[in-house]
N, C-alpha and C positions, 0 to 999 in steps of 0.2 A: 445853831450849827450851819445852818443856810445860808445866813447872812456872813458870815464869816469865811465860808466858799466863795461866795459870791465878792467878795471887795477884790480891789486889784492888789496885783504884788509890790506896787510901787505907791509910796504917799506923793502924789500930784503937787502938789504946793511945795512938796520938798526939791522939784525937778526945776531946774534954770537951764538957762542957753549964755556962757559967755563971750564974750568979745570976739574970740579966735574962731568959735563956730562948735567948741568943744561943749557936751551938756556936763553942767556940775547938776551933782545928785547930794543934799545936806543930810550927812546921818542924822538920826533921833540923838544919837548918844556919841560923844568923839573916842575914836581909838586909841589903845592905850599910850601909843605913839605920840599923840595929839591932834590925828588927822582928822578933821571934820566934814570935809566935800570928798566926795567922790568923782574924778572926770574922765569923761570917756571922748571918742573922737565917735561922730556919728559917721553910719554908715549906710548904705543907701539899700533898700532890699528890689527884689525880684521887678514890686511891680514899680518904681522909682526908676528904675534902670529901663522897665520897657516904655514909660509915657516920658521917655527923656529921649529915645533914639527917633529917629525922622518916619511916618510912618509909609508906605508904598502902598499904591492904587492898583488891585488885578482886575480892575475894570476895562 
């Protein structure tokens, strides 16, 4: 039961970065659809956002 808390929510090997910048995510299984990647548009968080702005000296 521990081990299985303990893994991530995401299979790693399954995760790419394409061309555009967008990450494809490969299902285990394709939807009924046919759809078998997932793509999302990344997005920058909190701390991306503050070691990217210029930083100021109150010295």
């Amino acid at each position: 039961m521990c081990r299985y808390g303990a893994r991530g929510a995401l299979a790693l090997e399954r995760l790419s970065r394409a061309e555009d910048g967008r990450i494809a995510y490969r299902m285990k299984r394709p939807l009924p659809d046919g759809t078998t990647h997932l793509q999302v548009l990344p997005r920058l968080g909190k701390q991306e956002e503050n070691s990217r702005k210029p930083s100021m000296s109150t010295a």
